[in-house]
N, C-alpha and C positions, 0 to 999 in steps of 0.2 A: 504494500500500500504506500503511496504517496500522499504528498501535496495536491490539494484538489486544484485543477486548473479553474482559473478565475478567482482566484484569492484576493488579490484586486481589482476594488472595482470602479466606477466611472466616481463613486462619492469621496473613492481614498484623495487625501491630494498630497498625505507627506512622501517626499522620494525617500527609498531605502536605498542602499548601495552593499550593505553588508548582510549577507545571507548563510547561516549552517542547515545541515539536515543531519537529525537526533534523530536515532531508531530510540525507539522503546516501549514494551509491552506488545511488539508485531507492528508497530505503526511508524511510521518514517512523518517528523515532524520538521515542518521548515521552519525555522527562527529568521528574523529580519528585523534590520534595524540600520539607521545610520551612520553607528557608532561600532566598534570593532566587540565582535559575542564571544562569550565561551560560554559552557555551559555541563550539568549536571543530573545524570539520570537515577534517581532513587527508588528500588521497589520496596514498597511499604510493606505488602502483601499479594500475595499470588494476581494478578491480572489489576495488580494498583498500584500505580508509581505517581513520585513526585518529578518534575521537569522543571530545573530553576535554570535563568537562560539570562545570565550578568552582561551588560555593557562595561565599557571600560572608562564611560563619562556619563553621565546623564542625557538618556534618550529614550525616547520612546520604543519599545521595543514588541515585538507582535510573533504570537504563536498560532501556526495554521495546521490542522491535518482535515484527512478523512477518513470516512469509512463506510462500507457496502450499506445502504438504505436497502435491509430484507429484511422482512419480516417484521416492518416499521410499522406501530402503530399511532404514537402519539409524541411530542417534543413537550416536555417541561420545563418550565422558567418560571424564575420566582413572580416575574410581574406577565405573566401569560395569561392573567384574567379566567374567563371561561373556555378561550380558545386553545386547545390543546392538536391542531391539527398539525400536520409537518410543512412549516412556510419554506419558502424561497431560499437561496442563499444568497441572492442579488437582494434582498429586501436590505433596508439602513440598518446599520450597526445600533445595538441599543446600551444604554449607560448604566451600570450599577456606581453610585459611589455611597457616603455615609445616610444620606439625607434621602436617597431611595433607592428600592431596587435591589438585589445581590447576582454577587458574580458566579452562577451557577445555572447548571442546565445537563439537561438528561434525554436523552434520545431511549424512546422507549421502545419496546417489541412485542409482540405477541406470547401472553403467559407472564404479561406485567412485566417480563425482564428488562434489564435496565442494559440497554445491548454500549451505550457509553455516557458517562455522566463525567464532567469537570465542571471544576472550581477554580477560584484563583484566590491566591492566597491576601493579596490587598482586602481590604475592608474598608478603609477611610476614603483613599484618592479615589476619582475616576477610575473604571476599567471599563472597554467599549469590548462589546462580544458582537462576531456575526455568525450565526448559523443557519444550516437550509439545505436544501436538496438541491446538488448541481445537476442542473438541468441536462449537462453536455454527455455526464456518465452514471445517471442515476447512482451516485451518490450523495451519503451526508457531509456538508461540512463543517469546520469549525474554524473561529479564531478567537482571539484573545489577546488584547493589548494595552497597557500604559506605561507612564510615563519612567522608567526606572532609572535607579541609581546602581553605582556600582558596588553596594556595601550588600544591597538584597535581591537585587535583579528582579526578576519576574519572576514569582513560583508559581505552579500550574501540580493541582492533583486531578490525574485520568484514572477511572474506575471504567475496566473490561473487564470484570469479574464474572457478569450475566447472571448478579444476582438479583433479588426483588427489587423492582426499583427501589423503594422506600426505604430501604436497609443501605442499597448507594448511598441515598441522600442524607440518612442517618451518618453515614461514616462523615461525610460531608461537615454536618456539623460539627461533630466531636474531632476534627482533626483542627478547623475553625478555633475549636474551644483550645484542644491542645496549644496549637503553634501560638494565640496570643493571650492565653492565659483568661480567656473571656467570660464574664458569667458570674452572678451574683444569686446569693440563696434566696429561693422564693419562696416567701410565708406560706401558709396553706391556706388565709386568706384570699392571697391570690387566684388560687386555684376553685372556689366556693364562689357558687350564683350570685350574681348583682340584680339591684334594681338600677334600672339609667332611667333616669327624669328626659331624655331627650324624644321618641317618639310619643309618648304619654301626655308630652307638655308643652313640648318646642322651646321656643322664649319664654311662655306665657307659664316662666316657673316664680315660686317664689316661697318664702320660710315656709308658711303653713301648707301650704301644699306639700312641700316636701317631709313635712310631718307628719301629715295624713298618710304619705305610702307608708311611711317606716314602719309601723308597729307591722301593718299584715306581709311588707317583704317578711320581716324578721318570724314572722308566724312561717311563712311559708317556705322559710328554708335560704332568702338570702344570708350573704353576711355582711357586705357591702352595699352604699348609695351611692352614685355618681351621679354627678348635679352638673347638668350641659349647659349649653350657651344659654342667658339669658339675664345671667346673675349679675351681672357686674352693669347694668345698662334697664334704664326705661324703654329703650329704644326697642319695636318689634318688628322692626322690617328684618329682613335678610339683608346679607352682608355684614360688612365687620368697619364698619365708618366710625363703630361706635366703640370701639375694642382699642386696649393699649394700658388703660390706668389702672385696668385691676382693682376698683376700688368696691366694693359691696353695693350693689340700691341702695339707698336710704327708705325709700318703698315699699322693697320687697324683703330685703334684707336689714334690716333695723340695727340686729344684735346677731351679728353674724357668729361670734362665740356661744353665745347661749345658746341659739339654734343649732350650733353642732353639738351642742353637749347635749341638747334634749336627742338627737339622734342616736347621739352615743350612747344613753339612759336604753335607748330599744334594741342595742347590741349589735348594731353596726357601725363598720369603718365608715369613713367620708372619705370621697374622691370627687376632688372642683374642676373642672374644664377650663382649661386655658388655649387658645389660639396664638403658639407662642410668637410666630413669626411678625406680627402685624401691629400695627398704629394705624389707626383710621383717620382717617381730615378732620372727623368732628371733633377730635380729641383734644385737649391743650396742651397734649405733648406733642402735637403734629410739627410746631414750628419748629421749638427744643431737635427731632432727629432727622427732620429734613436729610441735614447732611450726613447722615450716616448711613442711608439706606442702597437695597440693590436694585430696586423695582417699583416703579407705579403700579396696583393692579386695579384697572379703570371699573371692572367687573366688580370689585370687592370692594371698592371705594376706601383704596387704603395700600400702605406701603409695605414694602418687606424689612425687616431690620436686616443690618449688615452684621452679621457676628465677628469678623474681623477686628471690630474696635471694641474693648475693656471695656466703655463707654456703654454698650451698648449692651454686652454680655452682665456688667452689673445691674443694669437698669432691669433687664428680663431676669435675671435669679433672685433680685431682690425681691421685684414681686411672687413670685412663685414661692418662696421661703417664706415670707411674712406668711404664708396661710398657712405653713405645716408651724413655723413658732411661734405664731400671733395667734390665730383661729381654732386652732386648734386638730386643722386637717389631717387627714390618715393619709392623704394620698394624692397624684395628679394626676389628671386625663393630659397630658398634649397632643395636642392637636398641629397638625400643619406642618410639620416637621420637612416635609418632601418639597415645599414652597421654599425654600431654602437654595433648592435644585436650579439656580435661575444658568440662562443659556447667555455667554460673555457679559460677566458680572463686571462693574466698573473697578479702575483701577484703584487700588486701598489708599488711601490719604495719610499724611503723617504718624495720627493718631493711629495706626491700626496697628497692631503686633505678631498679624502672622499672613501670609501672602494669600492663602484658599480659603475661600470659603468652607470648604469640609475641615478644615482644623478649625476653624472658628466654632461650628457648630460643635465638634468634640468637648473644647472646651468651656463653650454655654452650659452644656449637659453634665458636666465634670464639678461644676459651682452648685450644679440643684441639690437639696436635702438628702442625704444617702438614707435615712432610716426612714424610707417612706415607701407607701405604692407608688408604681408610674403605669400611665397605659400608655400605649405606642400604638397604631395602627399603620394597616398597608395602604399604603405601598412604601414605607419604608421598613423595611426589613433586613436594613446592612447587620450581618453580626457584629459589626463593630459598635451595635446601640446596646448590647449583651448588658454592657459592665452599668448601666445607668437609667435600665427598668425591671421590669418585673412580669408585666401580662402585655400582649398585643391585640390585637380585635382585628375580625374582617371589618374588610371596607361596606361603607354603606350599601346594602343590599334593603330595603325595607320590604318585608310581606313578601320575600324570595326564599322557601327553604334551600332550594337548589344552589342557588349562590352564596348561600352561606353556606353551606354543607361543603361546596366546593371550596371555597376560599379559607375556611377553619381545618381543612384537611391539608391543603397548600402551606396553609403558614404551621401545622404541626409537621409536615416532613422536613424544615428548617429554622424551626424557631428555637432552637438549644435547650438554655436552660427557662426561658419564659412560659409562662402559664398563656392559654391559646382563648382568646375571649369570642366568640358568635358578635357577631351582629345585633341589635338589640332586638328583642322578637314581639312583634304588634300584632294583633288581629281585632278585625271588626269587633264590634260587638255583640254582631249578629251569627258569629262564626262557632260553628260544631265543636262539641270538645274533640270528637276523632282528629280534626284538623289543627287544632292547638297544639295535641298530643303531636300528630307527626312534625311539626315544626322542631317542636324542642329534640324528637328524634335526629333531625336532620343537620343538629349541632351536637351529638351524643359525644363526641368525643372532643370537645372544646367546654368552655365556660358559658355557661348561659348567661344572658342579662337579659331580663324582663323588663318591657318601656310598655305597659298599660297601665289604666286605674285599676288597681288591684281593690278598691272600693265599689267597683260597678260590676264586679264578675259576675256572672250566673253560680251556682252551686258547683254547675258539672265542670263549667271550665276551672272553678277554685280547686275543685279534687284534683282536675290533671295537673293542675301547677305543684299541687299538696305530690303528688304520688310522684311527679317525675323528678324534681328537686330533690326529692328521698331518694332517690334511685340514681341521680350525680352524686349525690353525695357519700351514698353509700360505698359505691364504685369508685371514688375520685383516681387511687392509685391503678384502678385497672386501665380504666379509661382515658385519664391523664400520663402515665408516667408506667403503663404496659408496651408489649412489644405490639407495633404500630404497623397493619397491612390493609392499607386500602386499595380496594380495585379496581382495574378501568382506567384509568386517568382519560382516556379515548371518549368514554363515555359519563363521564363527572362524577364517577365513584359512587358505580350503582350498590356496590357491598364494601362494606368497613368490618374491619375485625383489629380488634385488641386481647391482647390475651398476660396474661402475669398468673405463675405456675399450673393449679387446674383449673383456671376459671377462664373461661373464653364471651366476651359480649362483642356480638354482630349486629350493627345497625342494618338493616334492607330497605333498600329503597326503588325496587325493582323484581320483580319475579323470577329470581336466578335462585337456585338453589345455594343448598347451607352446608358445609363442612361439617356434621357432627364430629368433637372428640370421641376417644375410644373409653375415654372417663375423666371425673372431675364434670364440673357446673357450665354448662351452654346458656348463655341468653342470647335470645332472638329478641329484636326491637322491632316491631313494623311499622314501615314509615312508608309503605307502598295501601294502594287501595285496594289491589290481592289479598284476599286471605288466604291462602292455600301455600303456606311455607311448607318446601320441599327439601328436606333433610337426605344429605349422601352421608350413607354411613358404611364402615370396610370392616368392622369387627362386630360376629357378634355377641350382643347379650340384653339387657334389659332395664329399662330408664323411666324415671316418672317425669312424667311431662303436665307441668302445670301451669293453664293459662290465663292471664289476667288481663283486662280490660285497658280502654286510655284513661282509667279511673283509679285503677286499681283493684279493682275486684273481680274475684275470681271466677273464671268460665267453665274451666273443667280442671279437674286434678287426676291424670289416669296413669295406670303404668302402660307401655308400650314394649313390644317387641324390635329392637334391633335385629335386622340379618340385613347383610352383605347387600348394598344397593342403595332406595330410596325408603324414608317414610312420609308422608303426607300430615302433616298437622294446622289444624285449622286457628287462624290466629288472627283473630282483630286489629283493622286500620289502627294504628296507634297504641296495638295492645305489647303484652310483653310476653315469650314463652319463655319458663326456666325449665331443662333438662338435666336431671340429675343423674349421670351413667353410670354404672358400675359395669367391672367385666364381666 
């Protein structure tokens, strides 16, 4: 195997001049750059090497191979949204640096196998990846490039193992975690249901509202409140014109201490939403950072701050802090993080102390509170935000199980050591409990956060909230911090499975049959409108199979016959089967 022809393409415009070709792992890779290369082939592990590829000055430096597109079924990327088909390789190079994005991707195959998966080992700086099917030899290909020095050059880890995918992308992390030491311990707070005031309430939040969720989250199984945009401002339009001072309503928020502490009285954390990147016009610090900023954004009626200058990075942790050591807060939602991301940022002014915007931002995050929650959401997902939160959240999906299902399984094949949060989950109020039930399915393996009045429920949707928040929580170690196989990526991961020693729980969201173990404890979720869960089983012997409703109560309790093949068990939208085998 070679270098795929067409490596450059009409968008590249830097000339290279200096060019190696690295065999390793069967694959012949060209390194270029226009600085003089040497370089280094390390197998980690059977069909896994590391390839670091040093200049001898500082240059940008660019790793390209390929490999046979057979038996291709899906391409992976962190910020690949819902589209998981196999693109171009002529399409534009895309960016992972700290503020969004990561530098990872996986070429997948038929039976999930992960036929090549690479990373790069930067996290802070820019790295631009191009991948895609060449057209000329139906082949995949790949590159991978920034800017290197000669002290660390480009590392590059390639996984041709043709293992699970998700086990790639697992090694993936933990080599992340190894080489920079990444990663901070997560409460188990973190990991337990929220309530989010932001679907439930929009703007239109305020102290006593927010009092009114607390007591029945805390009935119903949350452990945390996070309190979105709306707090800091009268203001209810959209946009953020009104965003920057951080200062509590007078309005809404009177006695914003005391109102956390009555929170806290009902045995939740508090977590505040900030929009960290932003100053709005109507603010009266709008004149004050003028000068310090990257961007107008005419849409948001408001600017981006420049993290580059002390100036700026104090102004934003100071607020942020006052609410963990003034207020009394548990925690911080940040927001915007990825706006940060701007395309030829102006040049730094006297005042600034460090040349990129991505070190700016490292270091804003490096000033916040260390003894606190943080949430992060996607689309940033650089493991380089590791050391300076705690839980992440799919991007806004609202009244979508599917795209959260998808997007909470995306950020658990790479989120390290962070707790993995859903989307906040809303429904009518006119909506089935079957359908509630399958919603919070469709996040079973992430953290839920509930954004409705939990004052207005009917009975039957209160049970499903009661019964399935018992059932995250009961699980949390299976679920959260089990061995992690979801499947499909082709088709948005129509079956999930986690497992940690004999207990196995399988999300379905699709009429595909189910893995029985040979023994130890099976739960089935159904989050399909099918009832007819079709169990493959290879050994046998004999199981009690008992099913519960999206209430939780029980529909049948029977024992069954295993032998060698399938068994048919009938299982309600939103219900839950337990199998308990023995051989």
């Amino acid at each position: 195997m070679s270098v795929a022809p067409g490596i450059w393409q009409p968008h590249d415009q830097a000339e290279r001049r200096e060019e190696v070709r690295i065999p390793a792992a069967g694959l012949e890779l060209t390194g270029t750059s226009a600085a003089a290369l040497t370089w280094t082939v390390h197998e980690e592990s059977p069909g896994v090497v590391e390839v670091r590829v040093v200049p001898d000055r500082a240059a940008e430096v660019r790793l390209g191979w390929r490999v046979p597109c057979v038996d291709a079924t899906a391409f992976w990327a962190a910020d690949g949204g819902e589209h998981r088909g196999l693109p171009p390789f002529w399409r534009r190079p895309r960016t992972a640096a700290l503020e969004k994005n990561a530098p990872v991707g996986c070429l997948i195959g038929a039976g999930d196998v992960a036929l090549c998966t690479f990373a790069a080992g930067e996290v802070v700086r820019p790295v631009r990846t191009r991948t895609g099917v060449v057209e000329e030899t139906g082949e995949f290909g790949f590159w991978v490039e920034h800017e290197a020095d000669p002290g660390t050059g480009l590392l590059l880890r390639i996984d041709l193992s043709r293992r699970h995918f998700a086990t790639t992308l697992a090694g993936v992390a933990d080599w992340w975690g190894t080489l920079h030491g990444l990663g901070r311990d997560v409460p188990l707070a973190a990991r337990m249901p929220a309530y989010s005031t932001w679907y439930a309430m929009q703007q239109h939040v305020d102290a006593a509202g927010v009092e009114r969720q607390a007591g029945p989250a805390a009935a119903l199984g949350c452990e945390a409140i996070i309190v979105d945009d709306g707090w800091h401002s009268d203001d209810r339009g959209r946009g953020y014109g009104y965003v920057g001072e951080w200062q509590p309503s007078p309005t809404s928020f009177p006695d914003i201490s005391a109102h956390v502490a009555k929170v806290h009285g009902e045995g939740l954390a508090y977590l505040l939403w900030y929009a960290l990147p932003f100053v709005g016009r109507h603010t009266k610090l709008w004149d004050r950072v003028r000068p310090y900023t990257l961007v107008y954004k005419e849409h948001m009626n408001a600017a981006i701050l420049d993290p580059r200058y002390p100036y700026v990075r104090d102004l934003l942790a100071g607020h942020l802090t006052r609410a963990v050591t003034e207020w009394g807060m548990d925690g911080l939602k940040i927001d915007f993080i990825d706006q940060f991301a701007v395309e030829d940022p102006p040049r730094p002014g006297p005042e600034a102390d460090c040349a990129t915007v991505n070190e700016g931002v490292r270091r804003l995050l490096a000033q916040l509170p260390e003894e606190c929650l943080v949430e992060l959401r996607q689309p940033y997902v650089s493991p380089g935000l590791w050391p300076y939160a705690t839980m992440i959240r799919a991007s806004d999906c609202p009244l979508s199980p599917a795209h959260n299902r998808q997007r909470t399984v995306d950020l658990r094949l790479i989120a390290g050591p962070m707790a993995v949060h859903a989307d906040m989950l809303m429904w009518h109020p006119d909506e089935s409990p079957q359908r509630v039930a399958t919603q919070l399915i469709n996040v079973l393996f992430a953290v839920p956060q509930i954004s409705v009045d939990l004052t207005t429920q009917t009975p039957a949707q209160a049970q499903v909230l009661r019964f399935w928040l018992a059932f995250f929580r009961q699980h949390v170690d299976v679920l959260q911090r089990g061995d992690f196989a979801p499947a499909r990526p082709d088709l948005a991961y129509p079956q999930v499975t986690a497992r940690s020693g004999d207990t196995v729980i399988v999300g379905r969201y699709a009429p595909m049959p189910v893995a029985a173990p040979a023994t130890g404890t099976l739960w089935v979720a159904n989050g399909d409108a099918s009832t007819d869960v079709l169990l493959q089983t290879s050994h046998p012997g004999t199981a009690r199979a008992t099913v519960l409703d999206c209430r939780g109560r029980t529909q049948s309790d029977d024992f069954v016959d295993l032998t060698p093949g399938s068994v048919e068990i009938t299982v309600p939208e939103g219900g839950l089967l337990r199998l308990e085998t023995t051989a």
